[in-house]
C-alpha positions in Angstrom: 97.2 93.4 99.0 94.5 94.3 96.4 90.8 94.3 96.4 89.2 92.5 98.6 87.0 89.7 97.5 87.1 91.3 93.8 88.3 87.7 92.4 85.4 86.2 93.6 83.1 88.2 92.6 84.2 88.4 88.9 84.1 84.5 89.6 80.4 84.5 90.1 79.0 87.4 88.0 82.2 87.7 85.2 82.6 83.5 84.9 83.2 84.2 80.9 85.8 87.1 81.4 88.8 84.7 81.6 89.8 83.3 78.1 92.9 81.0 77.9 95.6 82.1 75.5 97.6 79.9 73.0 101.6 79.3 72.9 100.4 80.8 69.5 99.0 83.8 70.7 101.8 84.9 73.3 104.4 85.3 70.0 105.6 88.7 69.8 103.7 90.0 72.6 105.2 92.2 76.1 104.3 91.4 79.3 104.2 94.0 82.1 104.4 92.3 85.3 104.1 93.3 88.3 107.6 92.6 89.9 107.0 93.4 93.8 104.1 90.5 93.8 107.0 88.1 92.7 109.8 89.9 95.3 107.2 88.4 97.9 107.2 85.3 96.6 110.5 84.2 96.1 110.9 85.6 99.7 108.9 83.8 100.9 110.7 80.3 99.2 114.0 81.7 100.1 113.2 80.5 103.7 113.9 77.1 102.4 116.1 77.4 99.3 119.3 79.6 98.7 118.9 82.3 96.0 115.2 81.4 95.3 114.2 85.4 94.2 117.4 85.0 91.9 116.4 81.4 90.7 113.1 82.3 90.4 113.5 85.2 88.0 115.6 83.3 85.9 113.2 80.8 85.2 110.7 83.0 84.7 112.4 85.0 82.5 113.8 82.0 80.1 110.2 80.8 79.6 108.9 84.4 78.8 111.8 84.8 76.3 111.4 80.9 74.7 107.7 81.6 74.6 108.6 85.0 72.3 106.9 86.8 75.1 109.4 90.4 76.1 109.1 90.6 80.3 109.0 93.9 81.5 109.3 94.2 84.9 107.8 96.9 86.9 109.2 97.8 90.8 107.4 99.5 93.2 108.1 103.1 94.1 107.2 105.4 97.2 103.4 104.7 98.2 101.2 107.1 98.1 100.4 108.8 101.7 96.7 107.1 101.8 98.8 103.9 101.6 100.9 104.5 104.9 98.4 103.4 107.6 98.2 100.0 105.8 101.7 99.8 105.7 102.1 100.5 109.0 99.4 97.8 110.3 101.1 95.7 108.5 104.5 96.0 110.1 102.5 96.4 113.7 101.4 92.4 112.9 104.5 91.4 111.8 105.5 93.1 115.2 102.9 90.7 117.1 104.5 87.6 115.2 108.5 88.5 116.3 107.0 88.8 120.1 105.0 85.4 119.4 108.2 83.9 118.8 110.5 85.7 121.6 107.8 83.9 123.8 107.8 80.7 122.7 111.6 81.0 122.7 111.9 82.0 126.1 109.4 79.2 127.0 111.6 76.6 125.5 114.4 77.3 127.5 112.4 76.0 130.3 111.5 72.7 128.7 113.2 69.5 129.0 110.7 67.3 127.5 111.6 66.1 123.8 108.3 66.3 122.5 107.2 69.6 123.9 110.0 70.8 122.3 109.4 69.8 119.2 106.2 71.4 119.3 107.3 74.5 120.3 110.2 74.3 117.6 107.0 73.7 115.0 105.0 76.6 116.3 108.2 78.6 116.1 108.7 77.5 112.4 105.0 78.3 111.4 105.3 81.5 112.6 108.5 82.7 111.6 107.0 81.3 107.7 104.3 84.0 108.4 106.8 87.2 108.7 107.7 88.1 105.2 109.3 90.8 104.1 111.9 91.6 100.6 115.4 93.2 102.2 117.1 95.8 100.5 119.5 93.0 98.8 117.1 91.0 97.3 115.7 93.7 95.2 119.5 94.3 94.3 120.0 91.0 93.3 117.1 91.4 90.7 117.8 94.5 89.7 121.8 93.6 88.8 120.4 90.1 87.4 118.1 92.0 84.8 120.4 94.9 83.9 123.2 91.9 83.1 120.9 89.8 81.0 119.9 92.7 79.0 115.9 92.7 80.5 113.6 95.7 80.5 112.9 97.3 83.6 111.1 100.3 85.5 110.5 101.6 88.7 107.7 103.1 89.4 107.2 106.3 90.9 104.5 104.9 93.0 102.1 101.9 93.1 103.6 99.2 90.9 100.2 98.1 89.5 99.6 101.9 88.6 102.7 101.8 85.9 101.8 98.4 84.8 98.0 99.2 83.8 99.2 102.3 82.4 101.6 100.4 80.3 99.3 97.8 79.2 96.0 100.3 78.5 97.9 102.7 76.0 99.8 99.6 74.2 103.4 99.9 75.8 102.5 96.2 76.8 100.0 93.2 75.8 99.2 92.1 79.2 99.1 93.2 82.4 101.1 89.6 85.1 99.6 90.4 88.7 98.3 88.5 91.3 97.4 91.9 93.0 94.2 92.6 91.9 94.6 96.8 92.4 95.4 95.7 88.9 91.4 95.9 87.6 90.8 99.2 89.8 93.8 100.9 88.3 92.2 100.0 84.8 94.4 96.9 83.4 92.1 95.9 80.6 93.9 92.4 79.7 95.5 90.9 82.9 97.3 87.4 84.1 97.8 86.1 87.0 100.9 84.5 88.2 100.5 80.5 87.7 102.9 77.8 89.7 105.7 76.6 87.8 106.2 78.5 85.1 103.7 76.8 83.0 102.4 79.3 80.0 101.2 76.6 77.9 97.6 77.7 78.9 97.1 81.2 80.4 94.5 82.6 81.9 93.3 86.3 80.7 90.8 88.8 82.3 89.5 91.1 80.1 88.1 94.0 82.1 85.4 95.0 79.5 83.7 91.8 79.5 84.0 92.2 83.6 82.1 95.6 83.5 79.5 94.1 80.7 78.9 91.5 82.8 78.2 93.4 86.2 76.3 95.6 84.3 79.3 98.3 86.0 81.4 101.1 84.2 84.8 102.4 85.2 83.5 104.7 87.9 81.3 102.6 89.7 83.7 99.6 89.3 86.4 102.0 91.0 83.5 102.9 93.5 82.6 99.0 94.2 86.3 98.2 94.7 87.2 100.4 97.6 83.9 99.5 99.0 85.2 95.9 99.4 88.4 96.9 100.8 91.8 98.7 99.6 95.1 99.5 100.7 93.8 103.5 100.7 91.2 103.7 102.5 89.4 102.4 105.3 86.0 100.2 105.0 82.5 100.6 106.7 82.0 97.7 108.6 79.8 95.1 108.0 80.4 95.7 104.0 81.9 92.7 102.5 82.5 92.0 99.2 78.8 91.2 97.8 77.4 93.8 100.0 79.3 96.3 97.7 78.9 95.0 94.4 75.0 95.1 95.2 75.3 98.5 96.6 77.0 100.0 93.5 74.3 98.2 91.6 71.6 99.7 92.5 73.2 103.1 93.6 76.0 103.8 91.6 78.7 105.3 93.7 79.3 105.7 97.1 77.7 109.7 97.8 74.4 107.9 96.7 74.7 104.9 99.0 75.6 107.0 101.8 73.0 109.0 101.1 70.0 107.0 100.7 71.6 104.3 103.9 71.6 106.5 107.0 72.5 103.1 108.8 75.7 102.7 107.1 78.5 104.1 109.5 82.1 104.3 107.3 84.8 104.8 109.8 86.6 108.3 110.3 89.1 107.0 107.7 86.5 106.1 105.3 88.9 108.2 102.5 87.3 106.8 99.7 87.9 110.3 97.8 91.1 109.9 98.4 91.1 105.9 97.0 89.4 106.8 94.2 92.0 109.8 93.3 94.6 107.4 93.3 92.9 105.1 90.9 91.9 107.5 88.9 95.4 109.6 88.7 97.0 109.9 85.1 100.5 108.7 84.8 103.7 110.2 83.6 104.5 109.7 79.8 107.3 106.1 79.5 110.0 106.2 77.0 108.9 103.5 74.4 112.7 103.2 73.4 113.5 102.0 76.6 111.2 98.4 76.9 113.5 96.5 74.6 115.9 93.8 75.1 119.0 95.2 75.7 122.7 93.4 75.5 123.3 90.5 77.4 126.9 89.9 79.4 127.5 86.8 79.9 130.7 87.2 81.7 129.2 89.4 84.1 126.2 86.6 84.6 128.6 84.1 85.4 130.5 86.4 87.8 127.1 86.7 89.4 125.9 83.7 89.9 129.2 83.0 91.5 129.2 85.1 94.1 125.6 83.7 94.7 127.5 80.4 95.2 126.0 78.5 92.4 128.1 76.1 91.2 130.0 75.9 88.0 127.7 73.3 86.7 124.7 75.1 87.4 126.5 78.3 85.6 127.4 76.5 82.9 123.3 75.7 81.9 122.3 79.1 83.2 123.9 80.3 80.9 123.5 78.0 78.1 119.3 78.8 78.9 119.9 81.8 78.5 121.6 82.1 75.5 118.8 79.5 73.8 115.9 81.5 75.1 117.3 84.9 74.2 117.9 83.5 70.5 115.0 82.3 70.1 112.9 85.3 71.0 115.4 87.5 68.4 114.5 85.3 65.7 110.2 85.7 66.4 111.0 89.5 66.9 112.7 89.7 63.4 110.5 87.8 61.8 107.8 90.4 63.1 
């Protein structure tokens, strides 16, 4: 997912384009954030704890909403047909990992040893932490948790990161919460990435401009440098990394003039960087401004909800209680806006 090598780049040449941002300056702000990048993550921790993509969300949205900050959460859609392939290796290795494991499961019948089998068990366990995928029901579950506590949500008609810049460069948001850096490419002038724990009190911005003043790039060639280092739409030319392409752009401009002027350069058949570079580029269908605001909140319906989740009354009972606190508090910044 995302550019290639992009965040170390900006890293070296763009060290100043990150700026930390207050508790102060997050009041009254919207966040557009990229929801699929945090499908994937709680996923992931839902290998090891019950209900983590519900969990997770919750927290996530508390400290959005006690911060003053208004989540918007942005799903993905249907990828674009340049996107397919990718998808498809993708699945072909997860493929590879299921047959790694029906091996070492058939091996393991045939052990007797206790410590061979242990080992086996642990290779088993890494492997299986490898295969992650959302199913049909988790993205459910958020989208029922978000439409009972009254949360602002879209999905996208395609590329997740493609509504959220669009959102965030024509002022329907602040910032732009990714960890998928397509983000920059797509045009996200102000972005965040996700941070462990939930811990806002010092956030780290991007601000593109400051990335294209410091690599001496524009829009175009920054679009140009990015599927040179690698996207899902299109395929690479090999031996091109990362700095390769950022000095290639530099001192050719696009990707015509590099071919060009590098005869030795051999892009692959699915070198589609047109294509790539369409989808960047691709205006966006108008959003309904009316609709990214905080809606009603049912608390019965929450409670229901987390029931049938199996969390316990207890844990209900400060759920919702959080809830209730954090949604307050972000009422009372708003009004005084």
């Amino acid at each position: 997912m995302g550019i290639r090598g992009l965040m170390s780049l900006i890293t070296k040449h763009s060290p100043n384009a990150s700026k930390i941002l207050t508790p102060e300056e997050l009041k009254n702000k919207i966040f557009i954030i990229d929801s699929s990048i945090l499908l994937y993550k709680y996923s992931y921790a839902s290998k090891n704890y019950e209900n983590a993509h519900i969990s997770g969300f919750f927290n996530r949205i508390t400290t959005y909403l006690h911060a003053g900050v208004l989540p918007v959460f942005i799903f993905d859609g249907k990828p674009p047909d340049a996107k397919l392939e990718t998808l498809q290796k993708r699945k072909d290795e997860k493929r590879k990992l299921y047959l790694r494991v029906e091996k070492l499961e058939d091996e393991l019948k045939n052990i007797t040893v206790p410590s061979e089998i242990e080992q086996i068990k642990k290779q088993i366990k890494s492997i299986r932490n490898q295969i992650v995928h959302v199913t049909p029901n988790q993205k459910n579950d958020i989208i029922n948790l978000l439409t009972i506590l009254g949360i602002p949500f879209i999905e996208s008609e395609g590329e997740a990161e493609h509504t959220c810049s669009f959102m965030q460069k024509t002022g329907l948001g602040d910032f732009t919460l990714t960890d998928d850096s397509d983000a920059f490419a797509f045009g996200s002038t102000k972005v965040i990435r996700f941070i462990k724990n939930n811990d806002i009190s010092k956030l780290e911005c991007y601000h593109l401009n400051d990335i294209f003043k410091d690599m001496q790039l524009n829009h175009e060639s920054f679009v140009d440098m990015c599927i040179l280092c690698g996207c899902d739409f299109s395929d690479t030319i090999p031996r091109v990394g990362s700095l390769t392409a950022y000095n290639l752009i530099k001192k050719y401009e696009n990707i015509e003039n590099i071919l060009q002027e590098n005869i030795k350069l051999k892009p692959t058949q699915k070198f589609n960087y047109k294509g790539a570079r369409t989808i960047f580029n691709s205006p966006h269908a108008d959003i309904d401004k009316s609709s990214i605001t905080l809606n009603n909140y049912d608390d019965n319906a929450f409670q229901s909800f987390l029931s049938k989740h199996n969390y316990t009354q207890t844990q209900i009972f400060k759920m919702n209680n959080k809830m209730k606190k954090s949604r307050q508090i972000i009422i009372n910044i708003r009004n005084r806006k």
